[in-house]
N, C-alpha and C positions, 0 to 999 in steps of 0.2 A: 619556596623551599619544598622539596618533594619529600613525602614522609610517606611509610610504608605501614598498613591497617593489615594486621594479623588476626583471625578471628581462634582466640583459643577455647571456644567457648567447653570444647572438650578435651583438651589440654590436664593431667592429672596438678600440674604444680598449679594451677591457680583453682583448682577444687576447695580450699580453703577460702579461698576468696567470693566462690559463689556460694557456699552455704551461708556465708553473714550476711548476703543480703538475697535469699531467692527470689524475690517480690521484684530484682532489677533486671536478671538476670533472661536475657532474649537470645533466642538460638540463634537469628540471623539480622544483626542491627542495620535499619536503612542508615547508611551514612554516605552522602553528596546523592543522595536521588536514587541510590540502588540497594540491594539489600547485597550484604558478606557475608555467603554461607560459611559454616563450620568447616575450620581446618585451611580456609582459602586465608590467601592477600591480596592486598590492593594498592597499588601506588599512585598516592593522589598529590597534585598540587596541593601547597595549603592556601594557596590565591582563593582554587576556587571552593572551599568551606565556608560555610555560614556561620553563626554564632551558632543555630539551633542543631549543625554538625559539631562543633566541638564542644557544646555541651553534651548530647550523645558521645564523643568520642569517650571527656572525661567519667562519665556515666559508669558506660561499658569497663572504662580501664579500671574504677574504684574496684567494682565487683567482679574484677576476672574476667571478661567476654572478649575484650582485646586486648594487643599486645601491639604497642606503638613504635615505631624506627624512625629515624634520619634516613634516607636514602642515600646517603654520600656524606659523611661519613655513617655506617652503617653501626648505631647508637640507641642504644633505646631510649625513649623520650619518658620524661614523667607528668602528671599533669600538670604541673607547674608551666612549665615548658611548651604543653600544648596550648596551654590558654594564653601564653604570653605572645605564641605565634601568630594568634588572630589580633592581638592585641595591634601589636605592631601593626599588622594591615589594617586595620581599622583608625588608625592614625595618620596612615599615608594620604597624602595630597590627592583626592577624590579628582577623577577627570570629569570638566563639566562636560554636562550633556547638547548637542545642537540644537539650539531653538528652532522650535517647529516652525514649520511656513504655514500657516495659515491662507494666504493670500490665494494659494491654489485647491483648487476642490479634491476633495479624498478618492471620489472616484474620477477614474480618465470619460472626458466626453465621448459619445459614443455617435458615429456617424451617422445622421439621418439618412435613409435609406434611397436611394434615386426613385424618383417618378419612373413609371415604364410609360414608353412614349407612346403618345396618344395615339391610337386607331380611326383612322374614320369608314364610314360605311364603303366608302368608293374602294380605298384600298382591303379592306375585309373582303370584297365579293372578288376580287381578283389573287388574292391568295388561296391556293390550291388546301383543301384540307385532305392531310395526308393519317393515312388508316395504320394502325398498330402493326407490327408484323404477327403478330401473335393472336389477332383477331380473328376468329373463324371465316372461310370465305363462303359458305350456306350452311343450311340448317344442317345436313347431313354431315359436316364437319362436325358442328358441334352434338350432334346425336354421336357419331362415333369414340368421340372424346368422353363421354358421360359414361358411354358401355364398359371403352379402356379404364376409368378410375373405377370401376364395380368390378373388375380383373381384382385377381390376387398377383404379387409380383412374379411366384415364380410361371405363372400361366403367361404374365404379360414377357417375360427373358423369352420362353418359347416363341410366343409372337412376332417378336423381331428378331430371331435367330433366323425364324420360316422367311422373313422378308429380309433376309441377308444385311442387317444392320447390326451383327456384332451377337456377343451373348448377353452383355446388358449386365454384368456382374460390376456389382458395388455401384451401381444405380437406382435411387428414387423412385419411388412410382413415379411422381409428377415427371422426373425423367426419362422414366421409360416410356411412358404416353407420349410425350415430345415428340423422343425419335422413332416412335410407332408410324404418329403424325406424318412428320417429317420422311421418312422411309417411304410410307406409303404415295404420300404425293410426288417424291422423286419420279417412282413408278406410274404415277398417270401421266405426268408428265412428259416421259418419252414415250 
């Protein structure tokens, strides 16, 4: 049954009701796992309330805080009535739970990893060893590259503006060195 949680916690007709008890009396009662701010509702299953929700619900109703409904027909409820709701479910034919399996392990097996297939020396010396492309091809490579990352970037955009690679905007230094690089060897090249 769905039932409708009203929080009147500032509501003028149940002002009466929280003076006789202020010690109960909470702006925003957690009930089913969230808190009812003031002046809100909530339409809750009463499936899924705990007993430790409807004694909060009757709690809050004694001293004013909420204001209880039927959802269909739309009734106000008394605590009589609230606690008799749990009642009942709490009488109903409990579904049993699936016995566990045990027999199977909790975690999934996990594939041992394949051997990488053996090398022998004969095949080792006939396999070409192939060089990074990004490795410098002499020293003066790498002496250039060292000069470019001591550039400030907008020195290094000029740079490759002068070697007609573009203006280099919204480019990285590490990127602007690249195509410094790269630009420039295009150019020894031909």
């Amino acid at each position: 049954m769905k039932i409708v949680i009203q929080n009147s916690v500032r509501d003028i007709s149940t002002r009466e009701l929280r003076r006789k008890s202020p010690g109960e009396v909470v702006a925003a009662p957690l009930i089913a796992g969230a808190r009812l701010p003031p002046r809100r509702s909530r339409t809750v299953d009463s499936d899924i309330l705990n007993q430790r929700d409807i004694e909060t619900i009757c709690r809050m109703l004694e001293c004013g805080v909420v204001r209880v409904f039927s959802a269909s027909p739309y009734l106000p409820l008394t605590e009589e009535s609230i606690r008799k709701l749990r009642v009942s479910a709490v009488h109903e034919e409990p579904v049993p739970e699936p016995p566990l399996d045990t027999s199977s392990p909790v975690f999934p097996a996990v594939a041992e990893p394949e051997a990488a297939p053996e090398v022998s020396e004969e095949t080792a010396e006939e396999a070409p060893v192939a060089e990074p492309e990004d490795a410098p091809a002499s020293p003066e490579h790498t002496d250039l590259r060292a000069e470019l990352m001591a550039l400030k970037n907008a020195d290094l955009r000029v740079r490759l503006a002068k070697l007609g690679g573009g203006n280099g905007a919204g480019m990285s230094k590490y990127q602007l060195v690249e195509a410094i690089l790269s630009v420039s060897s295009e150019g020894e090249a031909q």
